[in-house]
C-alpha positions as CSV (number, residue, x, y, z in Angstrom):
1,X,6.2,-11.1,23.5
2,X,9.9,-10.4,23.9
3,X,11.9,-12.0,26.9
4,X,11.9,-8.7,28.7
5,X,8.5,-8.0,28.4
6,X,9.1,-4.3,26.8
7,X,7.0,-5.6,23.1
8,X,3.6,-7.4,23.0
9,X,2.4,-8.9,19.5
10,X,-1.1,-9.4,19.0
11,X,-3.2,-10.8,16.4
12,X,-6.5,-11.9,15.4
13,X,-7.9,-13.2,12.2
14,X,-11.6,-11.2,12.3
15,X,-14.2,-13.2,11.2
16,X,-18.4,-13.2,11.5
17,X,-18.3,-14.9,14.8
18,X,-15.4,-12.4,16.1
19,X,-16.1,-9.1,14.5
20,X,-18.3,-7.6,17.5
21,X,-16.3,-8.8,20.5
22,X,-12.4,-8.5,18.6
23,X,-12.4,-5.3,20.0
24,X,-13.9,-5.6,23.0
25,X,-11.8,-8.5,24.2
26,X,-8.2,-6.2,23.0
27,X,-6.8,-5.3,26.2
28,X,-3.1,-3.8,26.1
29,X,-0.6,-2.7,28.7
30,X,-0.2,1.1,28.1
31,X,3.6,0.4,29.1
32,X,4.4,-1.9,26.7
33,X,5.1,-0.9,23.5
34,X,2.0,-2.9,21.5
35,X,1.6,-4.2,17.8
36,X,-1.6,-5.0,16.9
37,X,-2.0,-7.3,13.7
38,X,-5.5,-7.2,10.9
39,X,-6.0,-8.2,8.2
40,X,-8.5,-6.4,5.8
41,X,-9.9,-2.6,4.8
42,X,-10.0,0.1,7.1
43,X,-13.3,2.5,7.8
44,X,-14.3,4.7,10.5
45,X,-17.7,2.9,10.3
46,X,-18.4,-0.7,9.7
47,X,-21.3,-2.2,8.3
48,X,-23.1,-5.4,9.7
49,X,-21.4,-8.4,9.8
50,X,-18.4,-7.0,7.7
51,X,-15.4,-9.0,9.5
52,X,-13.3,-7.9,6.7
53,X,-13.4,-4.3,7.2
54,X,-11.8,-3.0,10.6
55,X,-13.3,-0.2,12.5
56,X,-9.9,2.2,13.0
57,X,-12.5,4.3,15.9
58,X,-12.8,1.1,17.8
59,X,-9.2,1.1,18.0
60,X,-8.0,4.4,18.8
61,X,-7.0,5.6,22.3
62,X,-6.7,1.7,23.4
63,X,-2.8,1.8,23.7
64,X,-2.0,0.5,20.4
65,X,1.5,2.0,19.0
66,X,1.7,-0.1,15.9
67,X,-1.4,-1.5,14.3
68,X,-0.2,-4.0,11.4
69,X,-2.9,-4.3,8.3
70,X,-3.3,-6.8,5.4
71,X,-5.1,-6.4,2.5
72,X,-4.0,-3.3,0.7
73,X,-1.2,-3.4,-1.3
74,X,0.3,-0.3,-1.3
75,X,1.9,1.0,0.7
76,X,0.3,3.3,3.6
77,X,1.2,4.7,7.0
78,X,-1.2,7.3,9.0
79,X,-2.0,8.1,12.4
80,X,-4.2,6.2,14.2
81,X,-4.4,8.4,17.6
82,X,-1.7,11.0,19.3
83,X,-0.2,7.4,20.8
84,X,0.3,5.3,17.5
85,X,0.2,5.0,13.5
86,X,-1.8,2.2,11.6
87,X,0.2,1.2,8.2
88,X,-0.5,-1.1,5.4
89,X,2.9,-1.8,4.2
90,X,1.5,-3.9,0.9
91,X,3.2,-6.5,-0.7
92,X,7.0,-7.0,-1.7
93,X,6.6,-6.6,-5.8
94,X,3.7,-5.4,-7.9
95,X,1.5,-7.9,-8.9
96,X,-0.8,-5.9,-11.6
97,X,-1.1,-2.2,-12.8
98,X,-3.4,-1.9,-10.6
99,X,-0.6,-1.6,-7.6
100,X,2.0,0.8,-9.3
101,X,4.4,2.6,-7.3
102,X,6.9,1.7,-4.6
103,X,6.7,-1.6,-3.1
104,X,8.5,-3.2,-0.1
105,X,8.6,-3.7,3.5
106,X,8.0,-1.8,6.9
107,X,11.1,-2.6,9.5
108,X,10.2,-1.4,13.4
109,X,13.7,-0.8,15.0
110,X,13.1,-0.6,19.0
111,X,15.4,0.9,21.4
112,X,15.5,-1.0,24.7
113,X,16.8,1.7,26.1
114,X,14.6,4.7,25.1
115,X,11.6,2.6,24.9
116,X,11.6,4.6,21.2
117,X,10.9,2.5,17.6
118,X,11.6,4.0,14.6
119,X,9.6,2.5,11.6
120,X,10.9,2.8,8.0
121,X,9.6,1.5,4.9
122,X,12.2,-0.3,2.3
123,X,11.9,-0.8,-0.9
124,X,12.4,-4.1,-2.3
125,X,10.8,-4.4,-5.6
126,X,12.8,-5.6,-8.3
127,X,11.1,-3.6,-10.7
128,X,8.4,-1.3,-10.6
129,X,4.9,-1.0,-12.4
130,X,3.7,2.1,-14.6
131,X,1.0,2.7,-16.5
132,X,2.0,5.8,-18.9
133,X,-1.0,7.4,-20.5
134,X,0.2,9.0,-23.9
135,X,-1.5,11.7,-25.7
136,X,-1.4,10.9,-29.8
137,X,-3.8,13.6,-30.5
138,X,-3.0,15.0,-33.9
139,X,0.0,12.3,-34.7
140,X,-0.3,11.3,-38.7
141,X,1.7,8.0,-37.9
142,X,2.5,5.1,-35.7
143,X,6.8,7.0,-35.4
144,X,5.0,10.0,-34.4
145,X,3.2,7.9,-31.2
146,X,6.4,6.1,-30.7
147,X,8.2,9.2,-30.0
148,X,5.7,10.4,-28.1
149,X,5.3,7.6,-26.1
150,X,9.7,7.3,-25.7
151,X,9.5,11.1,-24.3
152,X,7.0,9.8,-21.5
153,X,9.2,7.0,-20.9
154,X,11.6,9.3,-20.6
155,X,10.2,11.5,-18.3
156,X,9.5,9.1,-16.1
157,X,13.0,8.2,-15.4
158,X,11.8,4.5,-14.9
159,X,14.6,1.8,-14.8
160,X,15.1,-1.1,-17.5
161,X,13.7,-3.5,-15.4
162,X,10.3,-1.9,-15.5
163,X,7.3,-3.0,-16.1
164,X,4.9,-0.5,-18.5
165,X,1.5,-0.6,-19.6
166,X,1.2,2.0,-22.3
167,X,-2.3,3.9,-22.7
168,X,-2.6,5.8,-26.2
169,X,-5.7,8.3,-25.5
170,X,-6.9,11.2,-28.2
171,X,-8.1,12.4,-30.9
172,X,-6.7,11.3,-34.4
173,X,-7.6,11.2,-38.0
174,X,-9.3,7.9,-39.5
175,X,-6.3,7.8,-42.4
176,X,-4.0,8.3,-39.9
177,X,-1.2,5.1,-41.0
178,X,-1.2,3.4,-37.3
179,X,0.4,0.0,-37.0
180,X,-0.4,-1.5,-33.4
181,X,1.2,-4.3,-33.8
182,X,4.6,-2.5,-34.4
183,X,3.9,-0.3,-31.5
């Protein structure tokens, strides 16, 4: 909590033994402005004993503002109730192509003043992950798919220091002269 009282921080690491009373026990001041920090996968519903998935119903309408997840990487920010968002803000750099896309950081800027925060996601990634799915149908040979592919690089406008997993996908003929291992 900040000196003048105007920000509370919460937290809780959910667990079996915690899962059923985490939400009970989450009191907040409606005039503060409250963040609320998870970690694991949001659901409306949550199974038995799940202590990795949080229940977002259980948490709406209880004066939350900011509600801080872990687990996703991606980036994701939605509304939780007419009071406050939930966001995933992921993780600072790609670590697979599985988790393409932007990557970065969420900063909360509060006005004393206006009791207002602003919340802005920034990029930070020093390079970004693509997978870029090329169709060779029809190509007689391996310059034929590396043009191809170079035109879907292209049109992706990705930077040098990108990271690409390249997905060849169609139809072909057997003779076709393919050489993967100059591709």
């Amino acid at each position: 909590e900040e000196a003048d009282g105007k920000i509370v921080i919460s937290g809780l690491e959910l667990s079996k033994n915690n899962t059923r009373s985490a939400y009970v026990s989450l009191v907040l001041d409606s005039n503060k402005y409250n963040i609320v920090m998870l970690h694991g996968q949001e659901a409306e519903v949550v199974a038995k004993d799940k202590a990795e998935v949080i229940n977002l119903k259980e948490l709406r309408n209880r004066g939350i503002d900011y509600l801080a997840l872990g687990h996703v990487h991606s980036y994701k920010m939605t509304e939780l109730d007419s009071r406050g968002v939930y966001c995933y803000p992921g993780c600072l750099e790609g670590r697979g192509f599985d988790e393409c896309g932007d990557h970065g950081f969420v900063v909360l800027d509060f006005n004393e003043n206006t009791g207002v925060c602003t919340k802005e996601f920034i990029s930070f990634a020093k390079r970004k992950l693509y997978v870029v799915e090329v169709d060779v149908t029809d190509c007689q040979t391996t310059i034929e798919m590396i043009n191809r592919t170079a035109t879907m690089i292209e049109n992706i406008g990705c930077e040098i220091t990108s990271l690409l997993k390249i997905v060849l996908k169609g139809m072909i003929d057997i003779e076709c002269e393919k050489d993967l291992a100059y591709l």
